[in-house]
C-alpha positions, -999 to +999 in steps of 0.1 A: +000+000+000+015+037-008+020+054+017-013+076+029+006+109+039+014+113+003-025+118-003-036+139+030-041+168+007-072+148-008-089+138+026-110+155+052-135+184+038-129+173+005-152+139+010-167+145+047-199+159+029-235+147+025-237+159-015-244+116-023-264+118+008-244+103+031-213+113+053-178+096+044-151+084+064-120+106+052-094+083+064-113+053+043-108+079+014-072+086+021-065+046+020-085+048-017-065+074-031-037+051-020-050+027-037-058+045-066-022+063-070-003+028-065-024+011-092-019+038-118+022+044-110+023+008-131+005+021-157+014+060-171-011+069-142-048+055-157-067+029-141-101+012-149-129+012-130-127-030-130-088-023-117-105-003-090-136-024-084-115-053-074-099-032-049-129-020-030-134+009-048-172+013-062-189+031-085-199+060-061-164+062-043-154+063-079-178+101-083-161+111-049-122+107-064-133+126-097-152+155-075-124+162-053-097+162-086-082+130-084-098+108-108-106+123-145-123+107-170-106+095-201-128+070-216-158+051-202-141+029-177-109+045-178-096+077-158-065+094-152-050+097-112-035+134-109-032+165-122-006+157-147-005+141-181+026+119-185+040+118-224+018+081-226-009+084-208-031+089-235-016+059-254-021+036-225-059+051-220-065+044-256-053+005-253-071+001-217-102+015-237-099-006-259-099-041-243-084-074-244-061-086-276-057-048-286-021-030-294-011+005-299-004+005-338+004+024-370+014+058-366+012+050-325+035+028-324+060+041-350+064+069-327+067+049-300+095+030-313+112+060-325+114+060-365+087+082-365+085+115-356+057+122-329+030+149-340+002+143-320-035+137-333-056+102-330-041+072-309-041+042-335-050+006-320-057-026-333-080-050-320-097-079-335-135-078-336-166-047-330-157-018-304-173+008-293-157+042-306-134+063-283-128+105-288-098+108-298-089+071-309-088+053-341-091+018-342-081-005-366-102-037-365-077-069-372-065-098-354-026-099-344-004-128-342+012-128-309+048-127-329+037-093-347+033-079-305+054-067-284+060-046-256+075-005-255+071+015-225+053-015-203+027-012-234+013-042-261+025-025-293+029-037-328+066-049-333+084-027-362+078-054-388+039-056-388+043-013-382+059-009-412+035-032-426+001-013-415+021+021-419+026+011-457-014+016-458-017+050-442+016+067-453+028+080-482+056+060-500+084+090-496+074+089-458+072+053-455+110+051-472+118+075-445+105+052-414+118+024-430+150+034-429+151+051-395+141+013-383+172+001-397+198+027-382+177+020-353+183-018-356+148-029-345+138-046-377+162-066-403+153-067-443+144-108-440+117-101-413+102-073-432+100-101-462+088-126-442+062-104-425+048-095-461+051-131-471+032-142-442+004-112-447-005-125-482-026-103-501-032-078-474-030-040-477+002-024-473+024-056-491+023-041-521+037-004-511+064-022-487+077-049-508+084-017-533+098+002-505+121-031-496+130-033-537+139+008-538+163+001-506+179-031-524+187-014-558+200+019-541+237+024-553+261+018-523+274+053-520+307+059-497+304+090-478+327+109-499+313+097-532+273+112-513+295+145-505+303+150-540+275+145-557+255+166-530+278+192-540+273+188-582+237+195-576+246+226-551+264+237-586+237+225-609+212+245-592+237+278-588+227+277-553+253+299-529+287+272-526+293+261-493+324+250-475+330+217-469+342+194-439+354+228-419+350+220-380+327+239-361+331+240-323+342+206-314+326+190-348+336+186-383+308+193-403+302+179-441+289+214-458+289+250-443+270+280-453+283+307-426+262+337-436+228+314-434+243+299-406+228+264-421+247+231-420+245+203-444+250+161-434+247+136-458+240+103-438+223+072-441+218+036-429+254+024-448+274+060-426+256+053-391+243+015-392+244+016-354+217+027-327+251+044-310+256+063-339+223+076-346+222+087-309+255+104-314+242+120-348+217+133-327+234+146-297+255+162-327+229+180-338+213+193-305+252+212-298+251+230-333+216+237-333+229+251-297+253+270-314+228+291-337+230+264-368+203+247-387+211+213-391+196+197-429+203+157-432+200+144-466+202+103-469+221+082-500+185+072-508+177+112-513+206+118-536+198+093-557+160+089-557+148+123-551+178+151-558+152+175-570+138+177-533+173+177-516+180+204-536+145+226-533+150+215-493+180+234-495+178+264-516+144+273-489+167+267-462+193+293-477+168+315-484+148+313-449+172+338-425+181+325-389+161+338-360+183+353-333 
């Protein structure tokens, strides 16, 4: 049991009223908001109302904790404990919501597994069968295998495979590339389970756009970083955009291109230059000090150069032309 001193700030006036028509015992109330903070510490602070029921706590003591501010309803059957939102709270609402067999998913869980980049809006679950629908959720009705589940953040999520998979549906193929290959420098997926995982989903929606995003990553040239630097800077002269100077160290960094008037800085990376979760961390640690030090920071991947060099180039030329905020 937590201990009760923590929650003396919820007891006494606060429920030793007659508003249900009857009086309430404030130290009984002070041992359920124990109850109710030590149950939702395991879980991004939300509990049920079944999580409570089976610890004594009813329906009408349930009115009492969201009166005096320390229950607030999420869902029906699901509340949040406190004043604060943690950064998944509303994720594990959504999947509590959402019942038995279901798993954050799609857009959810790529951001949850880091290759994609978090922006808010719907939470995406999957769960096999009918549901009732929940404000601000979006639920995808399909049954998963348990191999295509895993766990992130003491959550059931989608592993990467069978993400990349449903993302392939919602996403467009430039972003999917792009999450595809964060995956990889992240090493939480490898190209033979991607293949099997779209082998083993048959004719289901999303194969097609993945097995074309697994093919584009396949017949990408192998580009060594210098051979990426060079052609990064033929299309700076192609397009006559303002030459930059290249691998000139900056503070304690050596950066690839530098434009010191726009204050910008150009990397070319990619899966083959930083293959390593270490080395992505460091890349981004990297960028945090120069962004620290009053530069923009513009990546631009081997698949970029050579797939897409019209939109590394118009990427850049608005960066050179969009002036640094002091």
């Amino acid at each position: 049991m937590a201990d009760t001193r923590r929650h003396e700030m919820f007891a006494g006036d606060a429920f030793s009223d007659t508003r249900c028509g009857e009086a309430i015992d404030g130290r009984e109330m002070t041992a359920a908001v124990g109850v109710v903070m030590e149950l939702a510490a395991a879980q991004h602070c939300v509990v049920t109302t079944a999580a409570l029921a089976a610890h004594g706590i009813g329906p009408s003591a349930i009115r009492r904790l969201v009166r005096a501010g320390v229950l607030r309803r999420l869902h029906q059957g699901v509340y949040l404990a406190g004043p604060a939102v943690p950064p998944h709270a509303r994720a594990m609402a959504a999947l509590l919501a959402c019942g038995r067999g279901a798993a954050l998913s799609h857009r959810t869980a790529g951001e949850l597994w880091g290759f994609l980049p978090a922006i808010g809006g719907p939470i995406d679950v999957t769960r096999p069968g009918t549901t009732r629908t929940h404000d601000g959720v979006r639920v995808h009705r399909s049954r998963l295998e348990q191999r295509d589940v895993g766990r992130r953040h003491e959550m059931a999520v989608s592993r990467p495979a069978r993400t990349l998979l449903d993302l392939a549906v919602v996403v467009g193929p430039r972003e999917l590339d792009r999450a595809l290959e964060e995956a990889q420098i992240l090493r939480l997926v490898s190209l033979a389970e991607l293949r099997g995982t779209a082998e083993r989903a048959g004719p289901k929606p999303g194969v097609r756009a993945l097995r074309r995003a697994l093919g584009g990553l396949d017949a990408t040239p192998s580009l060594t970083r210098s051979e990426a630097e060079r052609r990064l800077l033929h299309l700076i002269r192609a397009a006559r955009l303002p030459a930059p100077v290249s691998n000139v160290r900056v503070g304690r960094h050596e950066v690839d291109l530098l434009w010191r008037e726009q204050k910008l800085v150009a990397e070319v990376d990619g899966y083959r230059f930083h293959g390593s979760r270490t080395a992505f961390e460091r890349d981004r640690r990297r960028d945090a000090e120069l962004l620290a030090a009053g530069l923009r920071v513009l990546r631009v991947t081997w698949r970029e150069l050579t797939d897409a060099p019209e939109a590394v180039i118009a990427n850049l030329a608005q960066a050179l032309a969009t002036p640094r905020h002091q």
